[in-house]
C-alpha positions in Angstrom: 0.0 0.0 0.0 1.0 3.5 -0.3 2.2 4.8 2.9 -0.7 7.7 4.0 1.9 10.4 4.5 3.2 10.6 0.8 0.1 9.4 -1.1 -1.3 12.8 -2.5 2.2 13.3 -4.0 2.4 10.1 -5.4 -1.2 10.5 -6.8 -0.2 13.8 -8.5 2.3 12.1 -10.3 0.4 9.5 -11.1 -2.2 11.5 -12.5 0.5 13.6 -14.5 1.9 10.5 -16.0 -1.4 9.5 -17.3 -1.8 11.5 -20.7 -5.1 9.5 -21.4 -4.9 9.4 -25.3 -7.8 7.1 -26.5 -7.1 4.1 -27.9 -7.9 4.2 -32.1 -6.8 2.3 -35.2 -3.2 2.6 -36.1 -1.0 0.8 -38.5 1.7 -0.9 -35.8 0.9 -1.7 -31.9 4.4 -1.0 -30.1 4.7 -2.7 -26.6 7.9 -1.2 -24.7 9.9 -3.4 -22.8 10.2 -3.7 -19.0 9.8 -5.2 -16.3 5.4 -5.2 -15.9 4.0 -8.1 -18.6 1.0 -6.2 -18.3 2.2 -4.0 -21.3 2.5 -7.3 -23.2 -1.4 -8.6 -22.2 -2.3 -4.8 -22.8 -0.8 -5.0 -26.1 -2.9 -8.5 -27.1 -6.1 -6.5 -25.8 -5.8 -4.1 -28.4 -5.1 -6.5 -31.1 -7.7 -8.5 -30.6 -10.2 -5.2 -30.3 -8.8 -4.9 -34.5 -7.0 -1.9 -33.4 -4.0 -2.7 -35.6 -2.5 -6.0 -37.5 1.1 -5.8 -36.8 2.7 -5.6 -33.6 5.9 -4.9 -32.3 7.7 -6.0 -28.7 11.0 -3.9 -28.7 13.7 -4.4 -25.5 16.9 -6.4 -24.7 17.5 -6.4 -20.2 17.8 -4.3 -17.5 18.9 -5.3 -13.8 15.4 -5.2 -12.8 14.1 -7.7 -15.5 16.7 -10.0 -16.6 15.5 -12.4 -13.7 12.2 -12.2 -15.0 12.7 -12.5 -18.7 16.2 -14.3 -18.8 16.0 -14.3 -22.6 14.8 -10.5 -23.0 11.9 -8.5 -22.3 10.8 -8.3 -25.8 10.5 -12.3 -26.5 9.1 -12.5 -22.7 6.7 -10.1 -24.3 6.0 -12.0 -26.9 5.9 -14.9 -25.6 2.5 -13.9 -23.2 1.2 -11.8 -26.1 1.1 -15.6 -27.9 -0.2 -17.2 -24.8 -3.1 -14.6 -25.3 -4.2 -15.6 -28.4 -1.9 -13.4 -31.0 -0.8 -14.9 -33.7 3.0 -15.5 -33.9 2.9 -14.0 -37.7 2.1 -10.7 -36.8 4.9 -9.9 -33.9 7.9 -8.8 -34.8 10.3 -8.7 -31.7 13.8 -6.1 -31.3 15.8 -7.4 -28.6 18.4 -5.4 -28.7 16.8 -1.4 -27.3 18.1 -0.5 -23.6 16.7 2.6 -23.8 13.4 3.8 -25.0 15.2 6.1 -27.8 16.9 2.7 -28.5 13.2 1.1 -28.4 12.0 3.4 -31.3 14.8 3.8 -33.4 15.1 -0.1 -33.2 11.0 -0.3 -33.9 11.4 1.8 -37.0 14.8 0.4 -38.3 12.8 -3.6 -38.0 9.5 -2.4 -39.6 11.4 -0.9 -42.5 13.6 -4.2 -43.2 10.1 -6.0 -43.0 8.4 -3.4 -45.7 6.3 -1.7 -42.9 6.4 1.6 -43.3 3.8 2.9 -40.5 2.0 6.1 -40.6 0.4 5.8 -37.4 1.6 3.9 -34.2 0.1 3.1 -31.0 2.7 3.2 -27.9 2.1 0.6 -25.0 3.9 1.8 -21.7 3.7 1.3 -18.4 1.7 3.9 -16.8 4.6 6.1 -15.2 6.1 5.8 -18.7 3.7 7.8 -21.2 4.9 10.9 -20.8 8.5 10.4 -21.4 7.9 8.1 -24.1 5.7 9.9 -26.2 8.1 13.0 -26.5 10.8 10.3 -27.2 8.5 9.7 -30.4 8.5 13.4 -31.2 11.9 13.7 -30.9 13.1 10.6 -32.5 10.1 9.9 -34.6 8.7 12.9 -35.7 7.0 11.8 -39.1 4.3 9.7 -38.1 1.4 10.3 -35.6 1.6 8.8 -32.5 -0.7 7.8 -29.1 0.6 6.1 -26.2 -1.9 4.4 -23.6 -1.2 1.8 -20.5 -3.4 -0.8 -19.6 -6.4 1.5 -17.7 -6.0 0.8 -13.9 -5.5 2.9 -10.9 -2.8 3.4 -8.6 -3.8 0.9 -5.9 -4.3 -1.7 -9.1 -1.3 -1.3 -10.3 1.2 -1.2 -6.9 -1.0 -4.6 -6.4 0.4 -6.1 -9.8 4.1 -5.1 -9.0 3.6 -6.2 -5.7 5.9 -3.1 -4.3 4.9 0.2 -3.1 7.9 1.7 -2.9 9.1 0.6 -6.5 6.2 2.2 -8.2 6.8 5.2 -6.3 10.4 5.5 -7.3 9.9 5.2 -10.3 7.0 8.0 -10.7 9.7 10.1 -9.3 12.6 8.9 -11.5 10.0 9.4 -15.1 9.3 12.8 -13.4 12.7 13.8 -13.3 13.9 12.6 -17.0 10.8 14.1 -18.5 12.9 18.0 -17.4 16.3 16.3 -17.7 16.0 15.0 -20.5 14.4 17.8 -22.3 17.1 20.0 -21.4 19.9 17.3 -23.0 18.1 17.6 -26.1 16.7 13.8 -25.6 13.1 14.0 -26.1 10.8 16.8 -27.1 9.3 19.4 -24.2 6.5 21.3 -25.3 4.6 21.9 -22.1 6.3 22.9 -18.4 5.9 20.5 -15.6 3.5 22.1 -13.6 4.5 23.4 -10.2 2.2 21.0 -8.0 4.0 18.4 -9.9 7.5 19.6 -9.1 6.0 20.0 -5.6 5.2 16.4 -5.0 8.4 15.3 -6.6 10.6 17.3 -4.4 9.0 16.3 -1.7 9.1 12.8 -2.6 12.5 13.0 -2.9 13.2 14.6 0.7 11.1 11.5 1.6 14.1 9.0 0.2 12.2 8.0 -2.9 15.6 8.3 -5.1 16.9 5.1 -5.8 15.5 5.5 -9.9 17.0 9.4 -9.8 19.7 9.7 -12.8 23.0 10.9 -11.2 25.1 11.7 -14.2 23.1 12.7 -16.7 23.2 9.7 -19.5 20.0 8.6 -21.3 18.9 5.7 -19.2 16.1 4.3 -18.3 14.4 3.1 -14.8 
């Protein structure tokens, strides 16, 4: 559970994170790597709802997944999107991405070698993700029109399916702090200031000790 004393911060992040595009039909469904296989049985959802025919799992390991998905987080993707009923013939899988610049780039570079040339993508994040990566897609996809969703759940949901309180929090704070970061390093597109209830919550999350997803020296990772 969140603890009481930090959980109107946490929900204004959350909240903030949450760009709530509306799911539509798009060429190629894009499921981004990690650690939560809920992107992956998100990601089958969708298909099966006709929202597009080809999708694509994109993301080699990180510390915090390789235990999970010893093989990759794209083919542990794509193994559960199978298991849900997608057909093997319409996933393509990159296993190579670290990064969620990495994840697109990669996307792109595999649709083009398999004649796909989208005009339209629909992102698949985890919730504390969407912001970030849909100005990665402006910046590093800028020619094609783009949504990004997570599978709809609230905050209490979703700290249930991780199974740590603490994790989802640092994380909200880490995406909180890459989103101003990384807009200053030129890494994604930053068309709108973080408002100051956001920056509120995050500093004060911070004072709290929720750090340990915080970027120290300024290099385009990801939590």
């Amino acid at each position: 559970m969140i603890p009481v004393e930090v959980r109107e911060d946490v929900e204004t992040l959350w909240v903030f994170h949450d760009l709530q595009h509306v799911p539509r039909p798009v060429d190629v469904g894009i499921g981004l790597g990690g650690h939560d296989l809920g992107v992956a049985v998100y990601t089958a959802e969708l298909y099966h709802a006709g929202l597009f025919p080809q999708i694509v799992f994109t993301g080699a390991n990180a510390p915090t997944t390789v235990d999970a998905f010893p093989q990759g987080e794209a083919l542990g993707y794509r193994d559960r999107a199978i298991a849900e009923g997608v057909p093997a013939e319409v996933v393509l899988v990159e296993p190579a991405a670290t990064n969620t610049s990495e994840n697109l780039e990669y996307s792109r570079k595999l649709l083009a070698e398999n004649e796909v040339e989208p005009s339209s993508v629909l992102l698949v994040s985890h919730p504390y993700q969407q912001r970030r990566a849909f100005a990665t897609a402006q910046m590093v996809w800028p020619d094609i029109e783009v949504l990004c969703v997570s599978r709809p759940m609230s905050l209490d949901a979703y700290v249930r399916t991780i199974g740590d309180a603490d994790r989802v929090i640092d994380m909200l704070v880490g995406e909180t702090q890459r989103l101003t970061l990384y807009a200053e390093l030129g890494f994604i597109s930053h068309e709108e200031d973080v408002p100051a209830d956001v920056l509120g919550a995050f500093d004060r999350l911070v004072a709290a000790g929720y750090t340990s997803r915080l970027v120290e020296d300024r290099r385009p990772i990801d939590v």
